[in-house]
Z-matrix of the N, CA and C atoms (Angstrom, degrees):
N
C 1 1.442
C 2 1.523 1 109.97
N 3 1.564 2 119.99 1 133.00
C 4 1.425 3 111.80 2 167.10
C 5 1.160 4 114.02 3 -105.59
N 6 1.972 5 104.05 4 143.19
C 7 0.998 6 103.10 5 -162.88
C 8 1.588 7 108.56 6 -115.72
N 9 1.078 8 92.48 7 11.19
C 10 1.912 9 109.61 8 178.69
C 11 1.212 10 118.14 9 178.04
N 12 1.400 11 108.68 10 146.41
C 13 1.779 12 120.46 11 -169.55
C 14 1.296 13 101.59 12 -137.15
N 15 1.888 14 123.30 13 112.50
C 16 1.068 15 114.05 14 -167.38
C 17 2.084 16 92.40 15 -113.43
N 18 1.072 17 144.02 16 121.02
C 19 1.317 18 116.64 17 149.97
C 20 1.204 19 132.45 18 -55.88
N 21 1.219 20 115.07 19 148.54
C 22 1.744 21 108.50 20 -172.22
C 23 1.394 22 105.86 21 -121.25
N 24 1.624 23 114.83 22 -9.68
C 25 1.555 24 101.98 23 -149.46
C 26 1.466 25 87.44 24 179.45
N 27 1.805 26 105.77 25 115.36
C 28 1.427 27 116.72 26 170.99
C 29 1.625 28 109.61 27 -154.31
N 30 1.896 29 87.64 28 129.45
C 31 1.563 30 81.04 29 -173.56
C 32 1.615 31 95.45 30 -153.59
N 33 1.475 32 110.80 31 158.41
C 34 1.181 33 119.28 32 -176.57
C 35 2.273 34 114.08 33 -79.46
N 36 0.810 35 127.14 34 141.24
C 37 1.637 36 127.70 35 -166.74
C 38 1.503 37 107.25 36 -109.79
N 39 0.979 38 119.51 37 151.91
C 40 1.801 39 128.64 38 -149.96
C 41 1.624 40 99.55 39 -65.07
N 42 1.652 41 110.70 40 -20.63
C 43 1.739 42 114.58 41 -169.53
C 44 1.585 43 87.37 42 -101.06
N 45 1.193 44 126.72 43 49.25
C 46 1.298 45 112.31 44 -172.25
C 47 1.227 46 151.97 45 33.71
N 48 1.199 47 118.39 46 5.83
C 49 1.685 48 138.44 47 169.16
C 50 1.661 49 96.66 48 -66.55
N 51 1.615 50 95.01 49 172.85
C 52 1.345 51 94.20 50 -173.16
C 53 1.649 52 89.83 51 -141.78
N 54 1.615 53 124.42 52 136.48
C 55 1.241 54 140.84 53 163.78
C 56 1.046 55 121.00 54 -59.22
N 57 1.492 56 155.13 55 153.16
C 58 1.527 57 136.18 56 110.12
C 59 1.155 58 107.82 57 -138.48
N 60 1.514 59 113.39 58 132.70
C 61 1.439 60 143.57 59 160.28
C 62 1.221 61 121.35 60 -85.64
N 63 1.492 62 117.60 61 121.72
C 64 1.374 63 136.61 62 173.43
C 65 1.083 64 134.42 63 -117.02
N 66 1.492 65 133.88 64 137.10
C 67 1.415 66 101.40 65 176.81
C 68 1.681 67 94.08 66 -127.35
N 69 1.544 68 97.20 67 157.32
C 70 1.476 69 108.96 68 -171.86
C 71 1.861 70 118.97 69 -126.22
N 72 1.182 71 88.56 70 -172.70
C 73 1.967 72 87.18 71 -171.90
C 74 1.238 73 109.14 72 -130.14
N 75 0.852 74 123.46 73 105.43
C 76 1.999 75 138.54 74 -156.17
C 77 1.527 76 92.31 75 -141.31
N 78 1.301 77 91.33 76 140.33
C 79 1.708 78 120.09 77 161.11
C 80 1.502 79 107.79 78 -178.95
N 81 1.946 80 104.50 79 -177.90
C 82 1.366 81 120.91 80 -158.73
C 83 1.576 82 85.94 81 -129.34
N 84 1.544 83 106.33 82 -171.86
C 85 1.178 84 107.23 83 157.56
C 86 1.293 85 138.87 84 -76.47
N 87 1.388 86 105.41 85 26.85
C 88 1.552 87 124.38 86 166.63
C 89 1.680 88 123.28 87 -98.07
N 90 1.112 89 111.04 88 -13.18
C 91 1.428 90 128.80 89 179.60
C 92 1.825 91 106.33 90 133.16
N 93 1.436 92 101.78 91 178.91
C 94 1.334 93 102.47 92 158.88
C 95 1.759 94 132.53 93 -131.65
N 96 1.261 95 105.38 94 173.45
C 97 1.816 96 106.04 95 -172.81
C 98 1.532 97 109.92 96 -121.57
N 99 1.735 98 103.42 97 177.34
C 100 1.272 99 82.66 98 150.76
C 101 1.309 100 114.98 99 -121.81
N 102 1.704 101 117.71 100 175.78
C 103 1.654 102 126.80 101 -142.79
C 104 1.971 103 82.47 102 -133.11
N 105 1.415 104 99.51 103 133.19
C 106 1.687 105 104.35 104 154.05
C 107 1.503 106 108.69 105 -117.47
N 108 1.549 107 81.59 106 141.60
C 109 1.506 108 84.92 107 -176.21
C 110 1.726 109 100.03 108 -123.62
N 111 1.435 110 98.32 109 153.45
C 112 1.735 111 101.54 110 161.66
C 113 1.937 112 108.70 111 -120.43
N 114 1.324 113 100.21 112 163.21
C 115 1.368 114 113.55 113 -176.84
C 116 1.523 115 129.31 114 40.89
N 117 2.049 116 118.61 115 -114.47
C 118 1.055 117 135.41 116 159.34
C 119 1.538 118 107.46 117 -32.57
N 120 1.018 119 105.58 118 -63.98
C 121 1.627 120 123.42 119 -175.99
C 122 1.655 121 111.35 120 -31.58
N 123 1.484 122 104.20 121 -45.11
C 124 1.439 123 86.55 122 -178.74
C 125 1.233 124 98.15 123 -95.78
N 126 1.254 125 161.45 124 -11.97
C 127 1.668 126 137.03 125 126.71
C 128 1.007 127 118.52 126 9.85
N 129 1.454 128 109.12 127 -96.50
C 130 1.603 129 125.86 128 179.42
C 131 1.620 130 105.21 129 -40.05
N 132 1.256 131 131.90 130 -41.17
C 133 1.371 132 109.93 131 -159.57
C 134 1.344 133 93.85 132 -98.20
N 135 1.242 134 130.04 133 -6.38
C 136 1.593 135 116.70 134 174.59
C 137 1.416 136 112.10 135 -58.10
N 138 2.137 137 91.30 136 -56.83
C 139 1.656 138 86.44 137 -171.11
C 140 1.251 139 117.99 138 -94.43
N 141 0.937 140 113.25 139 39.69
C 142 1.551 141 106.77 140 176.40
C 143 1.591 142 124.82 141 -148.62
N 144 1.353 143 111.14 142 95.86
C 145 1.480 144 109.77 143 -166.93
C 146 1.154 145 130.32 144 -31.01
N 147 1.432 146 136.08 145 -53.23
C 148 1.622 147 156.81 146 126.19
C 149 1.190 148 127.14 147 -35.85
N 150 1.222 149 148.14 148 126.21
C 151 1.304 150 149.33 149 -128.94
C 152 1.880 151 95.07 150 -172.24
N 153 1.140 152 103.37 151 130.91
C 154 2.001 153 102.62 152 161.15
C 155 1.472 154 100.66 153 -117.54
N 156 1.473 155 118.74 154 133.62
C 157 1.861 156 117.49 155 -164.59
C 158 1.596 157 92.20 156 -132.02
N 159 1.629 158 104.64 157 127.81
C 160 1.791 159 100.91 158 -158.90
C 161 1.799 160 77.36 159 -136.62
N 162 1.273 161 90.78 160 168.97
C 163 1.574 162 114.88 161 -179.71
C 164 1.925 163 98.70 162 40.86
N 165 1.307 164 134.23 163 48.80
C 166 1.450 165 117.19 164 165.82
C 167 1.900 166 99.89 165 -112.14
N 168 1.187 167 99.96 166 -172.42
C 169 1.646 168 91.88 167 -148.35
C 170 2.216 169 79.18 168 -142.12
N 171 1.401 170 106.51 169 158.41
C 172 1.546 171 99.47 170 -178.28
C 173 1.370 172 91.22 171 -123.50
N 174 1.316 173 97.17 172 149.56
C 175 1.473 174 105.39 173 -164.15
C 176 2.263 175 104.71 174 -135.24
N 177 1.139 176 92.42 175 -176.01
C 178 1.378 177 96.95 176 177.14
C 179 1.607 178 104.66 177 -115.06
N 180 1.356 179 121.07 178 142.54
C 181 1.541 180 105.79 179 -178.59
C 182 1.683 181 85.04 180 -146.83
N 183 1.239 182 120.69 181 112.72
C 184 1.618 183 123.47 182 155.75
C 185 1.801 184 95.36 183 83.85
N 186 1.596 185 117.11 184 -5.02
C 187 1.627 186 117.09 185 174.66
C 188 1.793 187 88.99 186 99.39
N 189 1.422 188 118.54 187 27.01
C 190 1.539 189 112.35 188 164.26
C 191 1.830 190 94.65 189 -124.68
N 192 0.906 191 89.76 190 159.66
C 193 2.017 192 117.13 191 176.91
C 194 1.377 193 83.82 192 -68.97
N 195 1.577 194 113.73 193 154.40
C 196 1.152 195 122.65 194 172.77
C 197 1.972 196 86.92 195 -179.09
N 198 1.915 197 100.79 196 124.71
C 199 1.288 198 113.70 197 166.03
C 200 1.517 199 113.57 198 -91.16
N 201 1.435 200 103.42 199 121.26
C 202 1.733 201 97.06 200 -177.02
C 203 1.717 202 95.70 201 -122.41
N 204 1.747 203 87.03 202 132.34
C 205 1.391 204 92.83 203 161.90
C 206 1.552 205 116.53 204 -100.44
N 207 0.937 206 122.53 205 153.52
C 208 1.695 207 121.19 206 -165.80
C 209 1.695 208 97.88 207 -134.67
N 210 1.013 209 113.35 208 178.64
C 211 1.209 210 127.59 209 167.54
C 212 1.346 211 122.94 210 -29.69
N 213 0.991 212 128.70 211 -52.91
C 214 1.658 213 140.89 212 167.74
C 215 1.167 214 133.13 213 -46.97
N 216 1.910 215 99.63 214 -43.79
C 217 1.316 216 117.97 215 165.11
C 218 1.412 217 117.30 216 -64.02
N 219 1.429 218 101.64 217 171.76
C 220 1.378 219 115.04 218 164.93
C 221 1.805 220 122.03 219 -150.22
N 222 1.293 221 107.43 220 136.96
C 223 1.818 222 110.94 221 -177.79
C 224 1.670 223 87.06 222 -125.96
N 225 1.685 224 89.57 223 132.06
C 226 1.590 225 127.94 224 -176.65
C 227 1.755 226 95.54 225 -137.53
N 228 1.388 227 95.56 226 149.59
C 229 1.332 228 129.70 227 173.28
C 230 1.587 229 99.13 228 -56.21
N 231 1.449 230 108.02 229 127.80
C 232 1.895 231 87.04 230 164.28
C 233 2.003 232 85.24 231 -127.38
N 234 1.845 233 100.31 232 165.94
C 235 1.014 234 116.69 233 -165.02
C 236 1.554 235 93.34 234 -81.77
N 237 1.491 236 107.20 235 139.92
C 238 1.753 237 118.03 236 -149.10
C 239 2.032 238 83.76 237 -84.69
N 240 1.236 239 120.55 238 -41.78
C 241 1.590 240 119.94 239 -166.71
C 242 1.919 241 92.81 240 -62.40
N 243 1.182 242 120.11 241 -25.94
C 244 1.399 243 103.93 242 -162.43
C 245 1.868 244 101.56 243 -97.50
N 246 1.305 245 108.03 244 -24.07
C 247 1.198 246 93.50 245 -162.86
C 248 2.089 247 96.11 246 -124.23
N 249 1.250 248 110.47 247 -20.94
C 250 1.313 249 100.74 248 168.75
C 251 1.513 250 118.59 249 -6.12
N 252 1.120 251 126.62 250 131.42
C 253 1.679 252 137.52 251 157.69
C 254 1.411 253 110.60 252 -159.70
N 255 1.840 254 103.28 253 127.91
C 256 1.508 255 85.39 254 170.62
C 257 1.491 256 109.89 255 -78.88
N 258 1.543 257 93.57 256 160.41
C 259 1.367 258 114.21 257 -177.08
C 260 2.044 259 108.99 258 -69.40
N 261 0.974 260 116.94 259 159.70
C 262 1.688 261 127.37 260 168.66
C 263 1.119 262 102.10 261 -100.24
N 264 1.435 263 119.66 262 104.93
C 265 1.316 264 123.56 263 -170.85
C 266 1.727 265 96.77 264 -82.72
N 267 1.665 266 113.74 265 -36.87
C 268 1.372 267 115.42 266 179.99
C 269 1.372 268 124.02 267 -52.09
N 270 1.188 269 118.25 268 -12.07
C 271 1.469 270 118.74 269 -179.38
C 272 1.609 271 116.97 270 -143.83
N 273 1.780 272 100.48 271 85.81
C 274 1.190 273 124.87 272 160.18
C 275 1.465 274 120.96 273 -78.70
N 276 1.836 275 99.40 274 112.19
C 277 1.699 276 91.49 275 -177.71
C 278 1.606 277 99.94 276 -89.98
N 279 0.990 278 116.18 277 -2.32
C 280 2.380 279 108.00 278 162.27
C 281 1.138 280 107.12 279 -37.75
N 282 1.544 281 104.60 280 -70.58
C 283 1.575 282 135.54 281 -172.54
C 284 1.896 283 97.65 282 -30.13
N 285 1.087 284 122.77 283 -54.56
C 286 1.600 285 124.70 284 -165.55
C 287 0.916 286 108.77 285 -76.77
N 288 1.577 287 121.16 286 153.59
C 289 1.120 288 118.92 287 -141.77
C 290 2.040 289 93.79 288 -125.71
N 291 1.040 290 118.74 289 94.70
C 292 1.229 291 138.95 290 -159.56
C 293 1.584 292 107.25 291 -74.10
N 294 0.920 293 124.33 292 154.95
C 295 1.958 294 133.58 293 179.38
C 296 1.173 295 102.25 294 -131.91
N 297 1.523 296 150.38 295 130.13
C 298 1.402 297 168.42 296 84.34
C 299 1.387 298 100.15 297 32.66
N 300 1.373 299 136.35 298 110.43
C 301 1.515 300 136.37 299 152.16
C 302 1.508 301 93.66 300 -79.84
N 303 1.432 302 96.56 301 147.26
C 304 2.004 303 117.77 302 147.59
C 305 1.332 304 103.41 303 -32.59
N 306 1.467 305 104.74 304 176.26
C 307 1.610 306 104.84 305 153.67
C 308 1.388 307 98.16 306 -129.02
N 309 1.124 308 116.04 307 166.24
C 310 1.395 309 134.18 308 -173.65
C 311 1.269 310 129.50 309 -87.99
C-alpha cells in the first residue's frame, strides 16, 4: 500500500521529454520502505492505493534502504480486495541505518 508520493525532481531533457522522480512510502504487513519512482510510475502509485512493484532492486542511498524501480521495473494497479494489507507503520527499514558489506 502507498502511503505517500512526494516528487523530488522534475525536469525537462535535451530531446524534449520530461523526467520526474519521486519517492514514495509503501509497505505490507511486514513494515514499510522507501520506493523511487520515475515518470508513469508515479501515476499509478498516486492513484491507486495498492500497487504490485516487480523487477525493482534495494539499494543503499546515504546508508538508508531505499526500493528503486528503474526502467526495467514495473508498478501496476493491483486489485485492493485481493491484495489489501495494512501497512506496519512500526517498522520502517529507511529509518535504519544500514552499512555496505564487501562483496565476495
Amino acid at each position: 500500500n502507498v502511503l505517500r508520493v512526494s516528487v523530488v525532481a522534475a525536469r525537462e531533457r535535451d530531446d524534449g521529454t520530461s523526467l520526474r522522480v519521486a519517492e514514495a512510502i509503501a509497505g505490507d504487513g511486514s513494515g514499510i520502505v522507501s520506493l523511487l519512482l520515475r515518470n508513469e510510475q508515479i501515476d499509478t502509485a498516486s492513484k491507486c492505493g495498492t500497487i504490485i512493484v516487480r523487477n525493482a532492486r534495494a539499494t543503499l542511498f546515504n546508508g538508508k534502504l531505499r526500493v528503486e524501480v528503474d526502467r526495467w521495473g514495473t508498478v501496476s494497479a493491483a486489485d485492493e480486495d485481493s491484495f489489501f494489507m495494512s501497512p506496519n507503520t512500526a517498522s520502517d527499514l529507511s529509518l535504519v541505518q544500514w552499512e555496505p558489506r564487501g562483496t565476495l
